[in-house]
C-alpha positions, 0 to 999 in steps of 0.5 A, a space after each residue: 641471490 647471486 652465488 657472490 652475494 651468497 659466499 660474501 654473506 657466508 664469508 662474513 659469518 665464517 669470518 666473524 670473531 663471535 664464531 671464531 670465538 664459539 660464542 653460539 649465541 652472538 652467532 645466531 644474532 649475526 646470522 639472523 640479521 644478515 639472512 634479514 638483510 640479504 633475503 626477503 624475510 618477515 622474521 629469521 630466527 633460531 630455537 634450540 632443543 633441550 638435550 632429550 628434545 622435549 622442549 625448545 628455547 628461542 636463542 636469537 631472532 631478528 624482523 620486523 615481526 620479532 616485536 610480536 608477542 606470539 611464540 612457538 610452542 615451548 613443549 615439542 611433544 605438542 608438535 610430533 609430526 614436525 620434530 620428525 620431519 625435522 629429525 628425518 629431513 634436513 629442512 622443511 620448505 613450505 610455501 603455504 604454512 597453512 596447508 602444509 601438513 608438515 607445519 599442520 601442529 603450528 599453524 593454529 597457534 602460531 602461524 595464522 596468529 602471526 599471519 606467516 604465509 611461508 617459512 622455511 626450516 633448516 635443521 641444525 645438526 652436530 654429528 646427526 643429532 638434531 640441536 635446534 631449528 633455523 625458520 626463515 619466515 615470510 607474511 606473503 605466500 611463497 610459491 616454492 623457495 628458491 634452491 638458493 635460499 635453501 642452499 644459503 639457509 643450510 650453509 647458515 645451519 651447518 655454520 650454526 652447528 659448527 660454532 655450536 660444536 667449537 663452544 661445547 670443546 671450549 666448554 668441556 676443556 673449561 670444566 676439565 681445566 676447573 676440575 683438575 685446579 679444584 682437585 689440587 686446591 681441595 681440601 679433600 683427597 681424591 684419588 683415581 685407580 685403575 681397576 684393571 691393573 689395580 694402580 694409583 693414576 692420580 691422587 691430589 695433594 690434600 692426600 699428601 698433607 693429610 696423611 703425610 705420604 709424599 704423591 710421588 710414592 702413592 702414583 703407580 702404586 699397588 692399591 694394596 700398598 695402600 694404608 687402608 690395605 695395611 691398616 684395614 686389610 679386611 675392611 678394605 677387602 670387602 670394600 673392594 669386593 663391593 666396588 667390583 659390583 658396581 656399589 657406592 661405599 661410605 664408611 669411616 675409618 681411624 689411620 695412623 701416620 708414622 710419627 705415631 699421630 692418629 687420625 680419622 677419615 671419612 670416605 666415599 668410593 664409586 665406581 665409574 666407566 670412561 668414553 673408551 671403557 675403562 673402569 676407575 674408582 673414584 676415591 673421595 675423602 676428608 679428615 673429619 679428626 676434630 668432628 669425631 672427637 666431638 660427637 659424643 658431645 654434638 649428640 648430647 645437644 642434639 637432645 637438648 632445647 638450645 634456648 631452656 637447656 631442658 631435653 626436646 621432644 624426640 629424647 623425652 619420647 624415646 625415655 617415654 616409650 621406656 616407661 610404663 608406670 608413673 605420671 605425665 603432666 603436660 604444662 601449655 602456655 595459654 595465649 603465649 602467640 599472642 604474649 609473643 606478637 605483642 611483647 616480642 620474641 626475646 620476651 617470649 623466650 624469656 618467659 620460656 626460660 623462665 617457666 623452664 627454671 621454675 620446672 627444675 626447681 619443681 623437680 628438686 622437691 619431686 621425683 621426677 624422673 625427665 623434663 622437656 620441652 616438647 612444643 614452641 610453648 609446651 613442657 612435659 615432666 615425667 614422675 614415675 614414683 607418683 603412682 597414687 591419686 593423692 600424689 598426683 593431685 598434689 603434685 600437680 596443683 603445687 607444679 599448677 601454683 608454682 608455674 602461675 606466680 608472677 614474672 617480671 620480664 624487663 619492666 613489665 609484670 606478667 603472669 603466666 596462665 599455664 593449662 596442666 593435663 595429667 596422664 597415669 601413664 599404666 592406664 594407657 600405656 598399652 592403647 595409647 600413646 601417654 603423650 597424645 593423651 596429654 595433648 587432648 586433655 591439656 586441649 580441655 584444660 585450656 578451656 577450663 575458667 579458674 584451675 586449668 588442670 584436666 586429668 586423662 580419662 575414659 569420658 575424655 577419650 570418648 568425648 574426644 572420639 566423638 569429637 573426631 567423628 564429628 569432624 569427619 561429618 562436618 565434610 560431608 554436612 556442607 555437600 548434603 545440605 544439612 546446614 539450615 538457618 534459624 532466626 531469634 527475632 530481635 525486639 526494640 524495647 522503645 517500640 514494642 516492635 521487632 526490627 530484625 533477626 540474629 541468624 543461628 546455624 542448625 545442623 540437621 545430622 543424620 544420626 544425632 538430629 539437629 546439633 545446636 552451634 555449640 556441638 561443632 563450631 569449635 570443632 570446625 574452628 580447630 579442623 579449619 572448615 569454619 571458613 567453609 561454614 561461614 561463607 555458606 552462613 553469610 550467604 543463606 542470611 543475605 538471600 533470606 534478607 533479601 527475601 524479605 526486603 522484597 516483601 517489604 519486610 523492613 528487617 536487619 539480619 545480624 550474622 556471626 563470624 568467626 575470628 578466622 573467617 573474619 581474619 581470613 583475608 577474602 571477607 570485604 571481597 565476599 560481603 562486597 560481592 553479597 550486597 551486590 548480588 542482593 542488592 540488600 539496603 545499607 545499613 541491613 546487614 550487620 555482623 557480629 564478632 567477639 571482642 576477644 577474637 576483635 582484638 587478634 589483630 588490632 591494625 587489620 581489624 581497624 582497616 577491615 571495619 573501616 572497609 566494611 562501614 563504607 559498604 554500609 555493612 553494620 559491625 556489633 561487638 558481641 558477647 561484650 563485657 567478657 573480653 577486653 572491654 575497652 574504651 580505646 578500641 570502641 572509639 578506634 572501631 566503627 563500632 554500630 552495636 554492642 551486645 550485651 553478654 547474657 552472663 549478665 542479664 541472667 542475673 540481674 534480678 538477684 545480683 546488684 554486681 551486674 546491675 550495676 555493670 550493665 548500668 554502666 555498659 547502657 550509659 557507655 553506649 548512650 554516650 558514644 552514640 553505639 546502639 545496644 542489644 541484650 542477650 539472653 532475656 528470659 523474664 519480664 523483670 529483666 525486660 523491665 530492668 532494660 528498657 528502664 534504663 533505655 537499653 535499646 533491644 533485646 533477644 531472648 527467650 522471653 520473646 522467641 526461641 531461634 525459629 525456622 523461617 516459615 515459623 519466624 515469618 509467622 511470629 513476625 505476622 502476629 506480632 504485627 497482629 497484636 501490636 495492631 491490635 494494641 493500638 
């Protein structure tokens, strides 16, 4: 490039209204697009480092290669050698970046990427402090850049620097300018003072309206003339023996004005250092008059439920870690989650508010000493004069009654269904915390049918300890493959055959032998491993069915999941993968959810069985007649089975109740084309019962116990056996 075309370009960046004006990054625009118009490049671009030069940022770039998607790396502390040249050197010019050990850091990922043969990098520099980088690059290989080039790319640099420079003083007289008209329009005081020579150097005018002293009598003033000083000569002191050593004070104090009007401030003071070493302190404060005198009364809400207007949590266990003697009956709302996502909140905080009236009215005709609300739905009282057990009993059975009676909220009439733990406070006070046995027995009483009330005791404790270790195991049961499953053969009653299975998780515990479901699924619900257990479960039944479909084994596998694994998000995506992998037959795989749990989430759980069914993927209604037992969602869901619960098969032979019902349950099924299992055959009476009135399966113990697989295949083969045989 001619030295006339050098200082035109120049010239034309000097001169531009974007560097006269500090605005870096419209400059570095310009700069890349007249190096690209005036020499030979592929790419020019500038990056600027972070202030402790950690990372980098692209500012501006211009090229026929600045479409591409490739970067620099955005952390310098990957390229180590290259920030040292750059911090060492003024530029690196490489002709070849790929044998170039300085640029040896960017070759892999970005220039070979880039398919960059040559670049050329020029610091850029405010008082020799590395900012950020000018890289000139070019897609052929370079002997050597010419000394001009490089010339022309440091005069660029340095012109990249300076405008850098002129936006930082515009920026800094910016701020200044900003704080000095925020300080004089705050509401608060701020004062500055010397503590060299102990004098007022600035103070706003908030200093002036709050205390009445004019500013002009507070600058250059002695800081002991300070009202602080003449008010809170001692305080004041001490305060100022803590700034000497470098310390942050808070504080508040009350001042008087001179028309004889209090008032109180609350204060922070700092010290700092200037540039050239002086030391200030830095005095910020603001009248907080009105929030003082009403402290007394935000700290009483602040122990209160805004919504009940009974005392929260935090106040009743501070007066319960007071409390030694008495009784705690803990009062939980059972299904109030699911009264709220179908009634709405303002019905849920009515039927709060409600339970809270009916607490105080509770307390008029009891000694009760504290009621709260502890929890979203949860209500503690303390009675510390019901000390013996014919109280305690009482008591709590009439709190029980008064807090199931009907409510009417709007135009619906519901009725509340409370679960009551009962705590002697004495028998606990010194081992554990009365409200934490409150929680374990109120979670006991919740799964109480009738009377939902549960007393603390040593057998709850110890089941609630064993419970606890068996929560710790479950972590461990999973990783030793201590899960296997059994399998209860499912019988067609028309047939005389056996057309599938119901697998059944074993636990094969290390101390405790094999653990039966019953001893830990709902352990594995509340700890949330259920969904861990699930999958495995899901997983073994659909191997094990694939198994025997290879043996031309013509079988069904039903599989229970939990509410939780069934609402868990990633199910269609699990079973949808499984038929896959195994390749199982359509209609094979069946799973089975209660109507209880099916019934969580109507919406989801419609679109998620519509899913399923279009895999080929069976869904049974298990436990069915103990829940909801609705018409409705039966034709809303693509239901293929109902199971019938063996509450009501236990007892067919002596009860016309549940003959009756589980009449109606087969002539419903029949009618809806839904196919129909019975839980819990145990005789051949009932058996008969079944298959009269043309209930289509059965399972139970009349035919098999849930058995391993190696036995299961055995029961299979002599079944077929006698059927042969029969025949």
């Amino acid at each position: 490039m001619k030295r006339r075309q050098h200082q035109h370009l120049l010239e034309s960046l000097v001169h531009s209204t974007a560097k006269q004006q500090g605005d870096f990054t419209k400059t570095a625009e310009l700069t890349t697009e007249l190096l690209c118009q005036n020499v030979t490049l592929s790419l020019a671009s500038v990056w600027m480092f972070s202030p402790d030069q950690q990372t980098q940022s692209l500012e501006a770039q211009f090229g026929s290669m600045m479409l591409q998607d490739i970067h620099r790396p955005k952390r310098l502390q990957s390229c180590p050698r290259y920030l040292h040249e750059l911090q060492t050197h003024r530029h690196i010019d490489a002709g070849n970046t790929v044998t170039d050990s300085r640029l040896s850091e960017l070759a892999s990922g970005y220039f070979i990427p880039r398919q960059i043969h040559s670049s050329l990098e020029v610091g850029i520099r405010i008082n020799g402090h590395l900012e950020g980088v000018l890289c000139l690059e070019r897609a052929h290989v370079t002997p050597h850049w010419h000394d001009s080039e490089i010339h022309l790319a440091c005069q660029m640099a340095d012109q990249l620097a300076l405008t850098l420079a002129i936006k930082h003083s515009y920026e800094k007289e910016e701020s200044l300018s900003l704080f000095r008209c925020a300080a004089e329009q705050s509401k608060q005081i701020s004062m500055l003072i010397n503590l060299h020579t102990e004098k007022v150097e600035y103070v706003n005018q908030a200093h002036g309206d709050i205390t009445g002293i004019p500013r002009e009598h507070i600058i250059g003033a002695n800081l002991r003339e300070l009202s602080f000083f003449k008010q809170h000569g001692k305080l004041a002191e001490q305060t100022l023996a803590q700034i000497f050593k470098g310390e942050i004070v808070k504080g508040e104090v009350q001042f008087h004005r001179d028309d004889g009007s209090h008032y109180w401030i609350q204060y922070v003071l700092s010290q700092f250092i200037t540039e050239r070493g002086n030391h200030y302190a830095l005095v910020s404060s603001v009248e907080n008059t009105s929030e003082h005198n009403y402290r007394s009364e935000l700290e009483r809400l602040a122990w209160r439920c805004g919504l009940t207007g009974l005392h929260n949590r935090t106040h009743f266990n501070r007066v319960l870690e007071r409390t030694t003697r008495g009784v705690l009956l803990l009062v939980d709302l059972v299904g109030f989650k699911r009264f709220n996502d179908t009634y709405g909140h303002g019905n849920g905080d009515s039927l709060l508010i409600e339970i809270a009236r009916r607490l105080r009215q509770f307390s008029e005709f009891t000694k009760t000493t504290e009621i709260a609300r502890v929890g979203s739905d949860e209500f503690a009282v303390l009675l510390t004069d019901a000390n013996d057990v014919y109280d305690t009993d009482y008591f709590s059975h009439r709190l029980y009654q008064h807090l199931s009676m009907p409510i009417l909220i709007g135009r619906e009439q519901v009725e509340p269904k409370p679960a009551l733990a009962v705590v002697n406070i004495a028998s606990v006070v010194n081992m554990f915390s009365p409200l934490t046995c409150a929680d374990i027995a109120v979670q006991y009483a919740k799964k109480k049918k009738g009377t939902a009330i549960q007393v603390f005791n040593s057998t709850l404790l110890s089941a609630f300890k064993e419970d606890a270790q068996i929560e710790r195991d479950l972590h461990g049961a999973l990783r030793g493959r201590q899960f296997e499953l059994y399998y209860q053969p499912l019988r067609d009653l028309e047939q005389n055959t056996y057309i599938g299975a119901e697998a059944l998780i074993r636990w094969h515990h290390p101390q405790k032998g094999v653990l039966f479901p019953a001893s830990f699924i709902n352990i594995a619900e509340q700890s949330g491993m259920i969904n861990a257990i699930g999958s495995w479960v899901l997983e073994a039944a659909c191997r094990q069915l694939n198994l025997w479909q290879h043996h031309n084994t013509d079988m069904t596998m039903h599989v229970n999941v939990s509410a939780r694994q069934f609402f868990s998000g990633n199910l269609f995506e699990q079973v949808w993968q499984l038929l896959i992998r195994y390749r199982l037959k359509p209609k094979t795989l069946i799973l089975e959810i209660t109507e209880t749990e099916l019934m969580g989430d109507v919406r989801h759980a419609t679109l998620l069985c519509q899913e399923l069914a279009e895999l080929g993927v069976g869904l049974a209604i298990d436990d069915f007649g103990t829940g909801y037992s609705s018409m409705r969602y039966l034709k809303q869901f693509p239901i293929s089975k109902l199971k019938i619960d063996r509450s009501f098969i236990s007892d067919l032979t002596v009860s016309r109740e549940s003959r009756e019902i589980v009449s109606a349950i087969i002539a419903m099924a029949n009618a809806l084309n839904i196919s129909l299992t019975a839980e819990g055959v145990e005789t051949v009476e009932q058996e008969a019962f079944l298959a009269k009135n043309c209930c289509h399966q059965a399972q139970g113990y009349l035919y098999s116990p849930a058995l391993r697989e190696p036995e299961f295949a055995q029961f299979l083969l002599l079944a077929n056996k006698s059927v042969l045989i029969e025949n």
